[in-house]
N, CA, C and O atoms as a Maestro MAE file, in Angstrom:
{
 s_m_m2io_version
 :::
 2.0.0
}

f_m_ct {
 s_m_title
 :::
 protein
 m_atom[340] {
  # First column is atom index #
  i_m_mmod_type
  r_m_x_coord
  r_m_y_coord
  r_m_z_coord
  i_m_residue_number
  s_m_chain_name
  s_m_pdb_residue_name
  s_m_pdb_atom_name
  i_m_atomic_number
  :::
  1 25 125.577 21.681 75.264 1 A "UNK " " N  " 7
  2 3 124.302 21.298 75.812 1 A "UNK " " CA " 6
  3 2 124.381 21.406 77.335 1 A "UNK " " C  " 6
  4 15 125.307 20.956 78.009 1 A "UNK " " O  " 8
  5 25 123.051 22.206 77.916 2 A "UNK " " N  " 7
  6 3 123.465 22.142 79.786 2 A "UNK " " CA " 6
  7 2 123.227 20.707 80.467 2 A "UNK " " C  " 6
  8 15 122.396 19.812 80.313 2 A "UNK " " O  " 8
  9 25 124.151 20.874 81.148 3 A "UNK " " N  " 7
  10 3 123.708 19.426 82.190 3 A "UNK " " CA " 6
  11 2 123.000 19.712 83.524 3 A "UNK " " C  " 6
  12 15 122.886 20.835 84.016 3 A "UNK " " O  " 8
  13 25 122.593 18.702 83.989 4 A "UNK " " N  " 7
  14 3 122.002 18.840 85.493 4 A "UNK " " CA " 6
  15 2 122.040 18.249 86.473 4 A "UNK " " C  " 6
  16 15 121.530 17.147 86.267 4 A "UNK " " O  " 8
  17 25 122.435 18.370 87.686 5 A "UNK " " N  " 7
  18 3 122.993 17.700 88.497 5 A "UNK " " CA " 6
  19 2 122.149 17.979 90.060 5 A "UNK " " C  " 6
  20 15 121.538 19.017 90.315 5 A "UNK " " O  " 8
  21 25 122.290 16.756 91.029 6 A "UNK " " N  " 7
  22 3 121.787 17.132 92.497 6 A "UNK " " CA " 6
  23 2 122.626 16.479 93.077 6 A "UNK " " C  " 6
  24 15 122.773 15.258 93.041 6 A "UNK " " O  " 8
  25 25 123.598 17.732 93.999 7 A "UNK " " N  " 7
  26 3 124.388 16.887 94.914 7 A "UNK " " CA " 6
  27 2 124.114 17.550 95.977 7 A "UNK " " C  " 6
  28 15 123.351 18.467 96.281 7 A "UNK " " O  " 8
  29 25 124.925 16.874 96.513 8 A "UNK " " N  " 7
  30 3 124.729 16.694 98.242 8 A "UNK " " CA " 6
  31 2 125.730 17.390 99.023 8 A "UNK " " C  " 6
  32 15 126.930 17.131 98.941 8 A "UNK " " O  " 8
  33 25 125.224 18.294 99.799 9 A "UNK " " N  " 7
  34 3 126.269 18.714 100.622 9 A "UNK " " CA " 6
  35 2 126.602 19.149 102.147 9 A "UNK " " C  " 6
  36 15 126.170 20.114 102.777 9 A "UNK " " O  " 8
  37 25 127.099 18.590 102.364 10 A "UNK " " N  " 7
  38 3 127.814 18.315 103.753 10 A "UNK " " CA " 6
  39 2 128.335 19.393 104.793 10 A "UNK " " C  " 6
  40 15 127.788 20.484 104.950 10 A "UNK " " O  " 8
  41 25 129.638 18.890 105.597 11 A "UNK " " N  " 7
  42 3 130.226 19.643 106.412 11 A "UNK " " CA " 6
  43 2 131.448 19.742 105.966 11 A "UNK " " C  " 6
  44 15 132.331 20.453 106.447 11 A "UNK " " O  " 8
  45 25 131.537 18.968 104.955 12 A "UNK " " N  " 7
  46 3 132.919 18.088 104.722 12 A "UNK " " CA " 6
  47 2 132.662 18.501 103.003 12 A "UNK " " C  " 6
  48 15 132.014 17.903 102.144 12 A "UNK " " O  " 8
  49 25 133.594 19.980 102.923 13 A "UNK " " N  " 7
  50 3 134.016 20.635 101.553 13 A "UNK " " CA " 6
  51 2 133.497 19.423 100.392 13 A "UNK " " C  " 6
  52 15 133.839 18.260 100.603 13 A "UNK " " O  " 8
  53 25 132.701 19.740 99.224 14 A "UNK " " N  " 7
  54 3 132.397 18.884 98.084 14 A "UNK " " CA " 6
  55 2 132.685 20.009 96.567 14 A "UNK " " C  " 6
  56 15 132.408 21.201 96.435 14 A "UNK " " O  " 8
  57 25 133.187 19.262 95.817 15 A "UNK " " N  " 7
  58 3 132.869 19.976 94.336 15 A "UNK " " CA " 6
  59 2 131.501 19.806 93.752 15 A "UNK " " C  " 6
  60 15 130.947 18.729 93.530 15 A "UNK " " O  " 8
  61 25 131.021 21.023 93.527 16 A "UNK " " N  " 7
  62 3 129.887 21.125 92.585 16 A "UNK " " CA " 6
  63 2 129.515 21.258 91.277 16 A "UNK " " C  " 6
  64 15 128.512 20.991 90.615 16 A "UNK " " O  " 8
  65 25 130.638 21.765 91.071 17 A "UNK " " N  " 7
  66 3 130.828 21.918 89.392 17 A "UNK " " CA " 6
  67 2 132.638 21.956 88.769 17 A "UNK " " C  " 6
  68 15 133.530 22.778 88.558 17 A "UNK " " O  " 8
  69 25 132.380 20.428 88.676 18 A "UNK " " N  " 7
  70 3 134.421 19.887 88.300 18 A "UNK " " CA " 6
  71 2 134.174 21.103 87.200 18 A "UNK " " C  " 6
  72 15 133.310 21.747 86.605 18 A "UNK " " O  " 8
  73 25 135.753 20.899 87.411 19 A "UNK " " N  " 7
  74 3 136.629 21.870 86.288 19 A "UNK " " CA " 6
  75 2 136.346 20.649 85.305 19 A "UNK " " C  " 6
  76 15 136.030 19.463 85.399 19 A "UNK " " O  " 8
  77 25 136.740 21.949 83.921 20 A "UNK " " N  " 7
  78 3 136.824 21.614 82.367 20 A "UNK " " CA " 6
  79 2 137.543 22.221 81.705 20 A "UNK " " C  " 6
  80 15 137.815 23.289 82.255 20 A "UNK " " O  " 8
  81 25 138.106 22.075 80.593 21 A "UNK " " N  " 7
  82 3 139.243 22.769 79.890 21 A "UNK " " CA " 6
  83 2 138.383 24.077 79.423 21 A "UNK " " C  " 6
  84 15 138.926 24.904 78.690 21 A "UNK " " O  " 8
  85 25 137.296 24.219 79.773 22 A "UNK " " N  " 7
  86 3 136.458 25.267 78.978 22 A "UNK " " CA " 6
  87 2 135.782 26.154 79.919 22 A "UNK " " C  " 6
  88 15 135.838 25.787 81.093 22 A "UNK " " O  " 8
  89 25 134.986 27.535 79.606 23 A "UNK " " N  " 7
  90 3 134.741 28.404 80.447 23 A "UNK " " CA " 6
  91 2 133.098 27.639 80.625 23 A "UNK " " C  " 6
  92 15 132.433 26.893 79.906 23 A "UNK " " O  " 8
  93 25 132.895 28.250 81.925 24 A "UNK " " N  " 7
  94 3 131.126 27.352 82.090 24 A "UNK " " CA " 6
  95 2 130.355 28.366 82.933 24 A "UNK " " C  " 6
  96 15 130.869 28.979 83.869 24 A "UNK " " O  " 8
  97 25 129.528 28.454 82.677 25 A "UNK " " N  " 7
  98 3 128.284 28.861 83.661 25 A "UNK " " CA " 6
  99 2 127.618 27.855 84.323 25 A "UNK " " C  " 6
  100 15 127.577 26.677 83.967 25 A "UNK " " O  " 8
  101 25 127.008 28.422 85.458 26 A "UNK " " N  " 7
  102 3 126.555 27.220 86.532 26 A "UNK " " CA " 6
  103 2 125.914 27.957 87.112 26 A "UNK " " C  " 6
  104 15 126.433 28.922 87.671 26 A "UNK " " O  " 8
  105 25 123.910 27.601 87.173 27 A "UNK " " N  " 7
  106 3 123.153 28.219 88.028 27 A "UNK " " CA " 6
  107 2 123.399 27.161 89.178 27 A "UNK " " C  " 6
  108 15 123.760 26.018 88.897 27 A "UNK " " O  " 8
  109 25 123.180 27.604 90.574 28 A "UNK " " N  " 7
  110 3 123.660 26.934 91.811 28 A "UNK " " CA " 6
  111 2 121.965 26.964 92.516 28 A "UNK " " C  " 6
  112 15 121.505 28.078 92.764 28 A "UNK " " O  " 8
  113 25 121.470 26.250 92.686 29 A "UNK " " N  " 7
  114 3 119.973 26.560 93.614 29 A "UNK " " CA " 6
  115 2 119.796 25.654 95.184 29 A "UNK " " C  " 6
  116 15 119.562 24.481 95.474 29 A "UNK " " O  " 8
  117 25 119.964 26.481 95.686 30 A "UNK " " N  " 7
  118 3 119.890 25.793 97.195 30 A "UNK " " CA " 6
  119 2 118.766 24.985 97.859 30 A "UNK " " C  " 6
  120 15 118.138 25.507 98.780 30 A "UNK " " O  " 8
  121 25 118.483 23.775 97.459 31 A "UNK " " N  " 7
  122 3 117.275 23.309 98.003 31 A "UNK " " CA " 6
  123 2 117.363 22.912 99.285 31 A "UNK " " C  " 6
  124 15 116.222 22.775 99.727 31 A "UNK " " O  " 8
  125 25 118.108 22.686 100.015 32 A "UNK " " N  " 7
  126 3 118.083 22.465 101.524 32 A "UNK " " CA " 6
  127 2 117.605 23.508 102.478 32 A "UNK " " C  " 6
  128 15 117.312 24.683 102.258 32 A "UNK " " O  " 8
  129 25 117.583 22.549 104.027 33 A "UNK " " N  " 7
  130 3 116.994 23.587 104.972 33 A "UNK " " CA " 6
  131 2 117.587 24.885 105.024 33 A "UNK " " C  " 6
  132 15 116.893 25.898 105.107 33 A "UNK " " O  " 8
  133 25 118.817 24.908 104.980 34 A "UNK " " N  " 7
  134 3 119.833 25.711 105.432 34 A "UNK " " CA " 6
  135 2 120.923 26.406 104.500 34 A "UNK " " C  " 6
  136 15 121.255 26.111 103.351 34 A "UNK " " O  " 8
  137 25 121.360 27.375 105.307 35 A "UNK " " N  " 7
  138 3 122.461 27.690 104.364 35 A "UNK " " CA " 6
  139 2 123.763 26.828 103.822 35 A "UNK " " C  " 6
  140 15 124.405 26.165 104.636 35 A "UNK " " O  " 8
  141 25 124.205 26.858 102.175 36 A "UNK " " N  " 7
  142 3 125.650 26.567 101.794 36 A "UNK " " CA " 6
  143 2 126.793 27.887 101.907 36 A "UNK " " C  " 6
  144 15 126.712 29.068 102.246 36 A "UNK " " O  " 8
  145 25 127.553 27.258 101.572 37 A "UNK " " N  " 7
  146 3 128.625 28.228 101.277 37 A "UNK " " CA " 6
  147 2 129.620 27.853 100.288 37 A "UNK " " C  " 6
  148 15 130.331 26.869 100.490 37 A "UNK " " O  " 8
  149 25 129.754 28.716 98.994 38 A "UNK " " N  " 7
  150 3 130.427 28.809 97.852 38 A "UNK " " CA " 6
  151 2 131.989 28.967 97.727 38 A "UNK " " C  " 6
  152 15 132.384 30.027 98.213 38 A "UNK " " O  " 8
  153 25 132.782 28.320 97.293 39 A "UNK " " N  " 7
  154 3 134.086 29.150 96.765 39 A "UNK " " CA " 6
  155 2 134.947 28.465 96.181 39 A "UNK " " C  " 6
  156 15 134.508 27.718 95.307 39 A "UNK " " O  " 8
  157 25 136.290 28.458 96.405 40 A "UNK " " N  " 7
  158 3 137.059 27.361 96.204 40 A "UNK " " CA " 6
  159 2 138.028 26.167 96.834 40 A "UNK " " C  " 6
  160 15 137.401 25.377 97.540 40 A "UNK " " O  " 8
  161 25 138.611 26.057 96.780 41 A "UNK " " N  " 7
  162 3 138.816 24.652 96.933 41 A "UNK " " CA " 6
  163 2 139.072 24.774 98.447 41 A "UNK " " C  " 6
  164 15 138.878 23.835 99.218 41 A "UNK " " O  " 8
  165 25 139.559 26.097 98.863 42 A "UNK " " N  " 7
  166 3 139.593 26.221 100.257 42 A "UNK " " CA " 6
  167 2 138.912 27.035 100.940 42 A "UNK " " C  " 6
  168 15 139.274 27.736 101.886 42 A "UNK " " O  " 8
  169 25 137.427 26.893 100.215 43 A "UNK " " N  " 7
  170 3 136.417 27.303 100.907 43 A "UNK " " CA " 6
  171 2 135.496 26.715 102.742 43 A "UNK " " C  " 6
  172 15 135.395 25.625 103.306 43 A "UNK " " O  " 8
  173 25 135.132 27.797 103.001 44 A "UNK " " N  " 7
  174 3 135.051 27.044 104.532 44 A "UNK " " CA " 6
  175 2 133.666 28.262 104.875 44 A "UNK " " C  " 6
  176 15 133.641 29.278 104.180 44 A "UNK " " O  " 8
  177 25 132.631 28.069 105.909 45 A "UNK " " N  " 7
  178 3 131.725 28.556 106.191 45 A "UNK " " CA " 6
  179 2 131.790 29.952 106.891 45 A "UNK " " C  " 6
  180 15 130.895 30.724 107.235 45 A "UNK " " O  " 8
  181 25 133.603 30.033 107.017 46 A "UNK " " N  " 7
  182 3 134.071 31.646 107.217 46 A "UNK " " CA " 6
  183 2 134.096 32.676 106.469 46 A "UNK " " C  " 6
  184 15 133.768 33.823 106.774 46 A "UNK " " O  " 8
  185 25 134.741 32.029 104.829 47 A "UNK " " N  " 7
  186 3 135.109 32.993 104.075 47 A "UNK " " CA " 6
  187 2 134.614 32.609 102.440 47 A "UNK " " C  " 6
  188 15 135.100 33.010 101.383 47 A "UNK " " O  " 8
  189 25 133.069 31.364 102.764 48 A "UNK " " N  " 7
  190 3 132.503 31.427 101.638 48 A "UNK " " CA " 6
  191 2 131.218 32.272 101.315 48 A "UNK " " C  " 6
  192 15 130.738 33.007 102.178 48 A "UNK " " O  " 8
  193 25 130.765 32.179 100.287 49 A "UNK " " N  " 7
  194 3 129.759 33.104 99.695 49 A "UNK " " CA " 6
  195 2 128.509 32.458 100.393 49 A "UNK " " C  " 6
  196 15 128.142 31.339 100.033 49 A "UNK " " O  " 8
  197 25 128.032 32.952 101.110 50 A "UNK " " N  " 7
  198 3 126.763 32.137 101.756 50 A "UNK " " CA " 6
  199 2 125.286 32.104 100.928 50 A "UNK " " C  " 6
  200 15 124.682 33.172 100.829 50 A "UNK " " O  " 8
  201 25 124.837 31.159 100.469 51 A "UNK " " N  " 7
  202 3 123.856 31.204 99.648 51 A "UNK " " CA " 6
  203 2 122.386 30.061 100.426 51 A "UNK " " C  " 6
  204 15 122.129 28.857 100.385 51 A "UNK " " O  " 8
  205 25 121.539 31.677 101.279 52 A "UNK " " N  " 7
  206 3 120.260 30.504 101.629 52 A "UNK " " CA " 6
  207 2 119.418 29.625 101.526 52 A "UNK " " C  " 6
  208 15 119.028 29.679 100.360 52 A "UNK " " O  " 8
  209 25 118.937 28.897 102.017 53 A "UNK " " N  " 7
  210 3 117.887 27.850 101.458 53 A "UNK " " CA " 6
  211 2 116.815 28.825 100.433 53 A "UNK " " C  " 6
  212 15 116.395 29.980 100.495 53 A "UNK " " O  " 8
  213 25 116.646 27.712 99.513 54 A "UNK " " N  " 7
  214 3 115.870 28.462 98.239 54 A "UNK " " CA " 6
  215 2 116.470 29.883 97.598 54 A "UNK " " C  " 6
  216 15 115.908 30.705 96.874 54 A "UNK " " O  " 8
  217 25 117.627 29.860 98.061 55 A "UNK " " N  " 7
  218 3 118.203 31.240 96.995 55 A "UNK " " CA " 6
  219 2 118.953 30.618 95.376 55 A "UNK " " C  " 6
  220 15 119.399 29.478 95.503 55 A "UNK " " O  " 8
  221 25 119.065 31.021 94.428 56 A "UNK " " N  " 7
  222 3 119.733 30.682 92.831 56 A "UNK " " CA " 6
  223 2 120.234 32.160 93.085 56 A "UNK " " C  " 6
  224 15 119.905 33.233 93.590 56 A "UNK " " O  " 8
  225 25 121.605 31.281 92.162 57 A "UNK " " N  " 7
  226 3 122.747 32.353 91.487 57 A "UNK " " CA " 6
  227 2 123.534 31.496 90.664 57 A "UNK " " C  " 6
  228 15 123.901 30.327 90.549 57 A "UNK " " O  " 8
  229 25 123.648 32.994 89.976 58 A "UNK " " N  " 7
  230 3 124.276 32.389 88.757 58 A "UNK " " CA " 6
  231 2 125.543 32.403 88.896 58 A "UNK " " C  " 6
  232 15 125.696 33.183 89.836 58 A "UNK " " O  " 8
  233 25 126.598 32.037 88.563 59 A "UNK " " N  " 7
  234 3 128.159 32.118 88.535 59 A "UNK " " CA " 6
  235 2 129.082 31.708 86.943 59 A "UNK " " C  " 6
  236 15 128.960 30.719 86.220 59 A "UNK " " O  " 8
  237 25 129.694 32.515 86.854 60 A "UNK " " N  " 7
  238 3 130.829 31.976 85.884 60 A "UNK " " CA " 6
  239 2 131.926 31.223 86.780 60 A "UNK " " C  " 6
  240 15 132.420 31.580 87.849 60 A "UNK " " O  " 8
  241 25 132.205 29.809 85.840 61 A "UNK " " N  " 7
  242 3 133.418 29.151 86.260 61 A "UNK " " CA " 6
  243 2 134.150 28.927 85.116 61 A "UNK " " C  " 6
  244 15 133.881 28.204 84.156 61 A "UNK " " O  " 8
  245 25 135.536 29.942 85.416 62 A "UNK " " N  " 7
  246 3 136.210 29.589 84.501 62 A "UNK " " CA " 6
  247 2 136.897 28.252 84.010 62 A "UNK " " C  " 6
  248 15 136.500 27.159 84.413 62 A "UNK " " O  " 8
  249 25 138.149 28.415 82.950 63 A "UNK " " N  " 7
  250 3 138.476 26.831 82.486 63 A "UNK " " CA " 6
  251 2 139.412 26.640 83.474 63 A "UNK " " C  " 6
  252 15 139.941 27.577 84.071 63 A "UNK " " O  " 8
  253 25 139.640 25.514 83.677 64 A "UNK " " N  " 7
  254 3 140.714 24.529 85.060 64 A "UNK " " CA " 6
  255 2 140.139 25.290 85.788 64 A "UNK " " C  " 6
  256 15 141.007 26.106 86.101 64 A "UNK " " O  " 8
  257 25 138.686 25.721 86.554 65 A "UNK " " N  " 7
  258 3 138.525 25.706 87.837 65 A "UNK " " CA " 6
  259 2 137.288 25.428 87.725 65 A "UNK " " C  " 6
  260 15 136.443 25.600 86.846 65 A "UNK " " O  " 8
  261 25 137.313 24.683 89.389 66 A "UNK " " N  " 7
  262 3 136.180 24.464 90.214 66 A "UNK " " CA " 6
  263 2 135.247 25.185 90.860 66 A "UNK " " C  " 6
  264 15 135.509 26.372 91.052 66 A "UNK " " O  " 8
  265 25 133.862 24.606 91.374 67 A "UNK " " N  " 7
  266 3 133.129 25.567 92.276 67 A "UNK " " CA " 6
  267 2 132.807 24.453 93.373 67 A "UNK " " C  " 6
  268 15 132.347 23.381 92.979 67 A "UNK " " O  " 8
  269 25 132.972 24.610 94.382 68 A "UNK " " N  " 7
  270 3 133.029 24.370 95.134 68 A "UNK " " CA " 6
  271 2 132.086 24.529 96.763 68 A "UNK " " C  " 6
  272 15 132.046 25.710 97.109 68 A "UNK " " O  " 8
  273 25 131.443 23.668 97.647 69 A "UNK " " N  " 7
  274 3 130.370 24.112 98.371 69 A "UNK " " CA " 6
  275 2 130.840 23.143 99.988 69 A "UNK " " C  " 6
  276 15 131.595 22.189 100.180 69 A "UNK " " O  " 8
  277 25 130.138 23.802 100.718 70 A "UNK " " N  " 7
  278 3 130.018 23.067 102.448 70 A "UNK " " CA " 6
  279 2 129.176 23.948 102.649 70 A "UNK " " C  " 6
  280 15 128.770 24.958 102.074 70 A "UNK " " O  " 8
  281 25 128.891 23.154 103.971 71 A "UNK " " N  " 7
  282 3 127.279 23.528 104.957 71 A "UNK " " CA " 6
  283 2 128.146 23.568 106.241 71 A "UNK " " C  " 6
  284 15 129.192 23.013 106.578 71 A "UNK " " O  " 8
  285 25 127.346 24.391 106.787 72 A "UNK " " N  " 7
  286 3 127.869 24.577 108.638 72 A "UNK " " CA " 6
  287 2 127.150 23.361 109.459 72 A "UNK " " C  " 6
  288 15 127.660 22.883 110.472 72 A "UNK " " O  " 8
  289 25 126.100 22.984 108.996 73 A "UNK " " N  " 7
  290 3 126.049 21.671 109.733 73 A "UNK " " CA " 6
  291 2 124.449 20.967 108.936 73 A "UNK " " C  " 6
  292 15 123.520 21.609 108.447 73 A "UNK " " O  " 8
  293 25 124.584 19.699 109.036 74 A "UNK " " N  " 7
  294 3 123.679 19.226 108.446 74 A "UNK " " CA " 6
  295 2 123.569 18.696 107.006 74 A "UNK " " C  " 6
  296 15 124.475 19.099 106.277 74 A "UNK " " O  " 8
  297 25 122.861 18.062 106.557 75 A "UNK " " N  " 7
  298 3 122.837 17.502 104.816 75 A "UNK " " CA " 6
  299 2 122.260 18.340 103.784 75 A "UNK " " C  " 6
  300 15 121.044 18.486 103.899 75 A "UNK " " O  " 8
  301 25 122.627 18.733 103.130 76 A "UNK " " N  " 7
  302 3 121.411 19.811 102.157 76 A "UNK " " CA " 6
  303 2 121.917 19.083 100.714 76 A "UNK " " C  " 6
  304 15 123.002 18.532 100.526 76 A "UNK " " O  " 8
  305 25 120.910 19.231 99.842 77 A "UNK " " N  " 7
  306 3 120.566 19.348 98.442 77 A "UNK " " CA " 6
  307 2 120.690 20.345 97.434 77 A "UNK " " C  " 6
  308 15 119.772 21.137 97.219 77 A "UNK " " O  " 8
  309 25 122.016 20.366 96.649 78 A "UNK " " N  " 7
  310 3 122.079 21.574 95.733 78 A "UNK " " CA " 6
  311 2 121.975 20.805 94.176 78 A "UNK " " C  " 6
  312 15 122.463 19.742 93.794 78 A "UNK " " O  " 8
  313 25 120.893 22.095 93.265 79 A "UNK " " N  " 7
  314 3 120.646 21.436 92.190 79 A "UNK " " CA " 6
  315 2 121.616 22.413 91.355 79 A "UNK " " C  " 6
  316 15 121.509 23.627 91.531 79 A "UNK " " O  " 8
  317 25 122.677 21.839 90.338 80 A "UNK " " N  " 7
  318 3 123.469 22.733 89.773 80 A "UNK " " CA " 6
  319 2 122.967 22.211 87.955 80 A "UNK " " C  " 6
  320 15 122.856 21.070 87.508 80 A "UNK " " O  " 8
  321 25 122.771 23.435 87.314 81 A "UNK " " N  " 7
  322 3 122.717 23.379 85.869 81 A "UNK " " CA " 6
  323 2 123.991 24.286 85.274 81 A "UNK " " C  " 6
  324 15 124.228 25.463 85.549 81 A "UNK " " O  " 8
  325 25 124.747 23.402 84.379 82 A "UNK " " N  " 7
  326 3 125.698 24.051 83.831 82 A "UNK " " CA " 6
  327 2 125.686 23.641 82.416 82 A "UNK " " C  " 6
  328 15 125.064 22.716 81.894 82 A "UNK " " O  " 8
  329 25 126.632 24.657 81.799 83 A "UNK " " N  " 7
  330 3 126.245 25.046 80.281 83 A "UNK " " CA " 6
  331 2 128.434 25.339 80.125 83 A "UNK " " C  " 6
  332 15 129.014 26.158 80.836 83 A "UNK " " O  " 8
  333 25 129.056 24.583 79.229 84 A "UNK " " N  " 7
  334 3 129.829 25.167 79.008 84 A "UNK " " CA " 6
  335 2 130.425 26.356 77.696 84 A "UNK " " C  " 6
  336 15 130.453 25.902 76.553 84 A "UNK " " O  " 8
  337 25 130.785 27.531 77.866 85 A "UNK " " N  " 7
  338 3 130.830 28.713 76.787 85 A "UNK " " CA " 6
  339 2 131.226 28.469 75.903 85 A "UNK " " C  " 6
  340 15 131.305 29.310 75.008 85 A "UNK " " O  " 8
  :::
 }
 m_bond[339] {
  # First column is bond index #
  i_m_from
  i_m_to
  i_m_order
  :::
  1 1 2 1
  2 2 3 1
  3 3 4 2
  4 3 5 1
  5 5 6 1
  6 6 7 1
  7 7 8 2
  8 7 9 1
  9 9 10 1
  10 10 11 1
  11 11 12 2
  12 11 13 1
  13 13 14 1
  14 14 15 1
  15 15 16 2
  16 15 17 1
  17 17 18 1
  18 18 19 1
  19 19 20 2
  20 19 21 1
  21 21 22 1
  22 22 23 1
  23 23 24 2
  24 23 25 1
  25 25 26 1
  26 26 27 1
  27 27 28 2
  28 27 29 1
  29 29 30 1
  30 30 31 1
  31 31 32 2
  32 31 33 1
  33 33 34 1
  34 34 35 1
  35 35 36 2
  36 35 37 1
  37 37 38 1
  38 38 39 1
  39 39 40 2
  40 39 41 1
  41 41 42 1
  42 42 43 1
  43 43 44 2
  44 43 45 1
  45 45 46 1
  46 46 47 1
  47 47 48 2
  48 47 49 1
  49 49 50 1
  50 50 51 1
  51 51 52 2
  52 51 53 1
  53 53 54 1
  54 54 55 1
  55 55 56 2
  56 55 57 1
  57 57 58 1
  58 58 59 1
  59 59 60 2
  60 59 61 1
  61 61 62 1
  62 62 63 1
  63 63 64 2
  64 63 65 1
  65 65 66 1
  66 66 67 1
  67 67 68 2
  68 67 69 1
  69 69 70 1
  70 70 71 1
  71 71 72 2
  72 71 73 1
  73 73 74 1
  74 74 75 1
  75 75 76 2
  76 75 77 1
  77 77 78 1
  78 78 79 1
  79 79 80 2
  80 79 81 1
  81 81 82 1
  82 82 83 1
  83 83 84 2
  84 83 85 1
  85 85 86 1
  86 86 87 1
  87 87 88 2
  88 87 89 1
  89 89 90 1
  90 90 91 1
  91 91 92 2
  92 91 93 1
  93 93 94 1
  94 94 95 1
  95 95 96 2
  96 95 97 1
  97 97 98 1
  98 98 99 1
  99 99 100 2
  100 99 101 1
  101 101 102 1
  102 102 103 1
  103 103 104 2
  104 103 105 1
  105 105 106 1
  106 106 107 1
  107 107 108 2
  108 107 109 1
  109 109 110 1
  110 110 111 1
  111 111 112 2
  112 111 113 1
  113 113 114 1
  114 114 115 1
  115 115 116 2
  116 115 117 1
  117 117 118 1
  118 118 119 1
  119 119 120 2
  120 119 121 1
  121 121 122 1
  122 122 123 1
  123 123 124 2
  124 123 125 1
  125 125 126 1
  126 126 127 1
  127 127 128 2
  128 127 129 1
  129 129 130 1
  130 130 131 1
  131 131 132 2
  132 131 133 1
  133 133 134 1
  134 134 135 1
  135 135 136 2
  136 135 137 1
  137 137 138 1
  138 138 139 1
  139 139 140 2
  140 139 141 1
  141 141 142 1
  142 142 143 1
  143 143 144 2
  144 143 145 1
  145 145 146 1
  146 146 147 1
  147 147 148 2
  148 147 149 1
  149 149 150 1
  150 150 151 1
  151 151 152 2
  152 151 153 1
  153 153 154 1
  154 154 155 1
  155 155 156 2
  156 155 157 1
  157 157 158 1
  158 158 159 1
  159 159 160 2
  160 159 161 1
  161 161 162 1
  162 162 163 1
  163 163 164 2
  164 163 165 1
  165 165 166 1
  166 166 167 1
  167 167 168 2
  168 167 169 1
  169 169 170 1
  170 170 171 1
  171 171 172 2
  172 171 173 1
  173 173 174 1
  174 174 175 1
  175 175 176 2
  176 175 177 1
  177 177 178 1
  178 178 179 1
  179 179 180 2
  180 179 181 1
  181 181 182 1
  182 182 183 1
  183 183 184 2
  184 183 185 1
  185 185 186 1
  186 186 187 1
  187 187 188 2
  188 187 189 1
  189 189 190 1
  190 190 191 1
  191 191 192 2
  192 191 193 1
  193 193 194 1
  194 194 195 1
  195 195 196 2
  196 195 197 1
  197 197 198 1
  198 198 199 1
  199 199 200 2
  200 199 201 1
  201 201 202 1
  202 202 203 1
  203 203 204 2
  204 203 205 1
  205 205 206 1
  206 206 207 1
  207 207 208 2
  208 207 209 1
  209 209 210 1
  210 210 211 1
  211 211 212 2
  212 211 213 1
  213 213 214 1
  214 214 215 1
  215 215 216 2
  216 215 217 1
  217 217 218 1
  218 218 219 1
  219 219 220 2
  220 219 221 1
  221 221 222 1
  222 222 223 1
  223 223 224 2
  224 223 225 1
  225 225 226 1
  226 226 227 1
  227 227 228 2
  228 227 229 1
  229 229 230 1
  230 230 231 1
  231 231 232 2
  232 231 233 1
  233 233 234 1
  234 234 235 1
  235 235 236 2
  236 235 237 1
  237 237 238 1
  238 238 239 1
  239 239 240 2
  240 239 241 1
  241 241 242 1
  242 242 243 1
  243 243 244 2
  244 243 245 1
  245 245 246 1
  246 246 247 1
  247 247 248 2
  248 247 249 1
  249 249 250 1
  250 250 251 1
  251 251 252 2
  252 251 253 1
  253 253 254 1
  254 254 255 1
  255 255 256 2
  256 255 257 1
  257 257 258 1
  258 258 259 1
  259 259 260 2
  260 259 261 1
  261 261 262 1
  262 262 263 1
  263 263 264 2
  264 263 265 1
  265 265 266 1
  266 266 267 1
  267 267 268 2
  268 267 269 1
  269 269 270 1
  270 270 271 1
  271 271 272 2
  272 271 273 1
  273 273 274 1
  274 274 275 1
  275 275 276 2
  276 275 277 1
  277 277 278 1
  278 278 279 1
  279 279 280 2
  280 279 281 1
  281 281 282 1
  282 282 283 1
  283 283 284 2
  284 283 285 1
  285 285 286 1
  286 286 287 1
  287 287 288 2
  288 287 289 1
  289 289 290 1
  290 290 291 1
  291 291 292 2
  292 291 293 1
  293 293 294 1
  294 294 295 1
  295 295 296 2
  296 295 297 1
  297 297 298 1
  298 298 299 1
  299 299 300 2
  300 299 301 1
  301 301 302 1
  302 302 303 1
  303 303 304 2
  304 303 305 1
  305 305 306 1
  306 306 307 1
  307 307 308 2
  308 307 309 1
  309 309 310 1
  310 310 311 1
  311 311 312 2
  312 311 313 1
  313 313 314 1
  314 314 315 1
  315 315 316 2
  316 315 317 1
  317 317 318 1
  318 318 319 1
  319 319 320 2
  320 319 321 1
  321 321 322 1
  322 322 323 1
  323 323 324 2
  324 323 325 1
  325 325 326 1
  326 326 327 1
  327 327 328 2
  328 327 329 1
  329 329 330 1
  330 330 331 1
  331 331 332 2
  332 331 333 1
  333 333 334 1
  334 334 335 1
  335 335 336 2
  336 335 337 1
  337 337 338 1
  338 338 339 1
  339 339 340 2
  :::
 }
}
């Protein structure tokens, strides 16, 4: 069954979608002013996937891993729906 989630994200690296022993999909939708940035655990606003305000994508997350998000500055709102395979 998918779940749904709104977190919050920062300057200060957050998980968006914990790991599970299982493979998952996770639409990611950027509701904040500004841009996030995607990756993993040592993701940073250099060498993450930059995803703009009001942009969705979809992502596979595999099993034992995370997805992971930060902002270059400011508070933003990401709504994540995930479904595990």
């Amino acid at each position: 069954m998918p779940t749904s989630a709104q977190v919050t994200v920062t300057t200060t690296r957050v998980i968006i979608v914990p790991e599970t022993r299982f493979d998952q999909t996770a639409i990611i939708h950027n509701l904040g002013a500004g841009a996030i940035y995607l990756g993993g655990p040592d993701v940073t606003v250099e060498n993450g996937y930059k995803l703009d305000n009001g942009d969705v994508l979809t992502v596979p997350v595999g099993d034992y891993e995370a997805l992971y998000a930060v902002a270059a500055a400011g508070t933003h709102t990401v709504g994540v729906l995930k479904q595990i395979n």
